[in-house]
C-alpha positions in Angstrom: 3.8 24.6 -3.1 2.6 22.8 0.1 1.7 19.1 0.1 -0.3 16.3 1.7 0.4 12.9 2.0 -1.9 9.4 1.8 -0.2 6.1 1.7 -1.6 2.8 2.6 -0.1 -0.4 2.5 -2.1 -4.0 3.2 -0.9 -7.7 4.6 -2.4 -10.5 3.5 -1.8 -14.2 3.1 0.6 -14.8 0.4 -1.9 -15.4 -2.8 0.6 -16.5 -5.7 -2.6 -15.5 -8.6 -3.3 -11.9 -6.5 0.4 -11.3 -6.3 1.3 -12.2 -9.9 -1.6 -10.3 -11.1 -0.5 -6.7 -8.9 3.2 -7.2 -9.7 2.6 -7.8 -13.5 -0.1 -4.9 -13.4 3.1 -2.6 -11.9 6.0 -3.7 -13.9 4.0 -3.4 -17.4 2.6 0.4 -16.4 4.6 2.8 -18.8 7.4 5.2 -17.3 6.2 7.8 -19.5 2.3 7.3 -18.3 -0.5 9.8 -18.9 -2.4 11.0 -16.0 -5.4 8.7 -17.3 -2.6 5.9 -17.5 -1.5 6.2 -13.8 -5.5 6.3 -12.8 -5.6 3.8 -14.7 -3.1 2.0 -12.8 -4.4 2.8 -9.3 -7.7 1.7 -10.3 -7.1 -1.3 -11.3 -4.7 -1.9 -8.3 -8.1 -0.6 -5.7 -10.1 -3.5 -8.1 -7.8 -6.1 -8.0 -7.8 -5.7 -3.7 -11.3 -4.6 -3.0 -12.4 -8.5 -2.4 -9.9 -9.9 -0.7 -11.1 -6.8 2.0 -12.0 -9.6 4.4 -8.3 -11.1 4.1 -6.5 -8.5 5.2 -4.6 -8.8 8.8 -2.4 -6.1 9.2 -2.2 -2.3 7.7 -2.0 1.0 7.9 -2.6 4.6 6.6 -1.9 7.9 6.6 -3.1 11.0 5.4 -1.6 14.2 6.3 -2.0 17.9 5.4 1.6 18.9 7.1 3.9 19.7 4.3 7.4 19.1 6.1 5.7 15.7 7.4 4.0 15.1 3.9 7.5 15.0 2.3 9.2 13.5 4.6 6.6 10.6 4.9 6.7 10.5 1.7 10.3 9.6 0.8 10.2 7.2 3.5 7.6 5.5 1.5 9.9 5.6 -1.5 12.4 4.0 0.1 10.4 1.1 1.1 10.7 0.3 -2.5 14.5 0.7 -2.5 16.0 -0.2 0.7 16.9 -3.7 1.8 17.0 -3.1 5.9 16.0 -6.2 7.9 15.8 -7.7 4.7 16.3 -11.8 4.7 18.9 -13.4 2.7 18.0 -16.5 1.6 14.2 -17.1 0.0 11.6 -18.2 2.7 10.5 -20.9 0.6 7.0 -22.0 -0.4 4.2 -22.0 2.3 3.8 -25.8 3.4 5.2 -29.0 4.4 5.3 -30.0 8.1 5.3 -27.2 9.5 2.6 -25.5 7.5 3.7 -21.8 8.4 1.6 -19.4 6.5 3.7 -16.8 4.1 2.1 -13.2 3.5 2.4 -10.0 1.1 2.2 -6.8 1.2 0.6 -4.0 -1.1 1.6 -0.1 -0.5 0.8 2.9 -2.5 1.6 6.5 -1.6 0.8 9.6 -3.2 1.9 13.3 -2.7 -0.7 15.9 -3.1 -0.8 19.5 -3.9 -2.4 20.6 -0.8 -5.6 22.2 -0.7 -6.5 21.1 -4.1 -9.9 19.3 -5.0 -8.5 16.2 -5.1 -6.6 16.8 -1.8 -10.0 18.0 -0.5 -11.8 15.2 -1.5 -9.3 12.4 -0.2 -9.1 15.0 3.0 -12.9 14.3 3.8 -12.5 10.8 3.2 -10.0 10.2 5.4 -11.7 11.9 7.8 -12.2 8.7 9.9 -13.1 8.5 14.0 -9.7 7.7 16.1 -11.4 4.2 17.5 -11.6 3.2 14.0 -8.4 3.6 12.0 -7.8 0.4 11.9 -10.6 -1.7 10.6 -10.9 -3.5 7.5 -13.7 -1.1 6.3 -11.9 1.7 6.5 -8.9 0.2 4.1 -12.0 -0.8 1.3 -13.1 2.6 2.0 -9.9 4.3 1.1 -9.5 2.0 -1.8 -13.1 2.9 -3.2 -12.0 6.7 -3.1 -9.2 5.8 -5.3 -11.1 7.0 -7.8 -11.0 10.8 -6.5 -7.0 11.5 -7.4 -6.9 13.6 -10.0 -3.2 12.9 -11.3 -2.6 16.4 -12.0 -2.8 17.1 -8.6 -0.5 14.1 -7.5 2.8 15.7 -7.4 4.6 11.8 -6.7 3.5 8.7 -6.4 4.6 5.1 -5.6 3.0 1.6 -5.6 5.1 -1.9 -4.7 3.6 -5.8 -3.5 6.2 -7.5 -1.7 7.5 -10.0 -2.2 8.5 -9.9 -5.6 8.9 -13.6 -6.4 6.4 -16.0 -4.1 9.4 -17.8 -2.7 10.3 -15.2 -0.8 7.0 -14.6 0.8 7.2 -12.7 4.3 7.4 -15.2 7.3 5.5 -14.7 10.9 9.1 -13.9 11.9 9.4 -11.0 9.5 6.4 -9.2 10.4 7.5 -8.9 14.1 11.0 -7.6 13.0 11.4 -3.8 13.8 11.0 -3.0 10.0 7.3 -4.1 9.6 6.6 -3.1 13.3 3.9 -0.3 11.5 1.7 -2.8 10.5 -1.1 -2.9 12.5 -3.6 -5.5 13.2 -6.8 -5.2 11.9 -10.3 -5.7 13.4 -13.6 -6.3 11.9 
């Protein structure tokens, strides 16, 4: 079976109430979810993001129909979840005080698809977006509006995180220019 990849992940300021809300929606999905349940899931995620559209200053996306690259994209993705390179030590502590430096989060889902499939099809076409704009803020509600078009038997994996976990350690100015976030793109419009 050949495969195809779309992941997206979002950067926002840190919003304790949004953050709670995705990471509780997450840790409360079952392991042993229906296809309906992991729509379900996704969905609610899309929901849940859709008006802070506006808020979002750094992203990016992918969709590809390469099978090797699909994979390979796709465990990288994975291992966002996992790894711990780059990562700080100590919590960042709460946005604030004197020096009033903001703290962000971030929001990535990624999902394998079994290539040429109407779901793969149907996210194909809408991620069938001009170069000039891959990176504007429309583009990332668009993508989140077309959630709706996986069909979970056609998702072969899938993986969904928000960082960071706990709000102290919200990500720093500092953080987003270290190698590891150096992806992240900054959006316009």
């Amino acid at each position: 079976m050949r495969h195809s990849i779309l992941a997206m992940e979002v950067c926002m300021r840190l919003d304790p109430s949004l953050r709670a809300s995705l990471r509780e929606r997450i840790v409360t999905h079952p392991l042993a979810a229906s296809y309906q349940d992991k729509w379900n899931l996704y969905m609610g995620a899309a929901g849940e993001l859709l008006p802070h559209v506006g808020r979002f200053e750094r992203g990016c996306w992918d969709y590809f129909n390469d099978d090797a690259r699909a994979q390979k994209d796709f465990k990288m993705w994975c291992d966002g979840m996992t790894t711990e390179e780059g990562a700080r030590v100590a919590p960042s502590g709460q946005a604030g005080g004197y020096r009033d430096e903001p703290r962000y989060m971030t929001f990535t889902m990624a999902f394998l698809l079994a290539q040429d499939t109407p779901c793969d099809l149907a996210i194909r076409a809408l991620c069938n977006v001009p170069q000039t704009a891959l990176w504007r803020r429309d583009v990332f509600q668009r993508i989140l509006q077309g959630i709706g078009y996986l069909n979970f038997a056609s998702v072969k994996g899938d993986v969904i995180y928000v960082i960071p976990g706990d709000d102290a350690w919200g990500l720093t100015v500092e953080d987003l220019t270290a190698k590891k976030f150096e992806y992240l793109r900054l959006l316009e419009g």
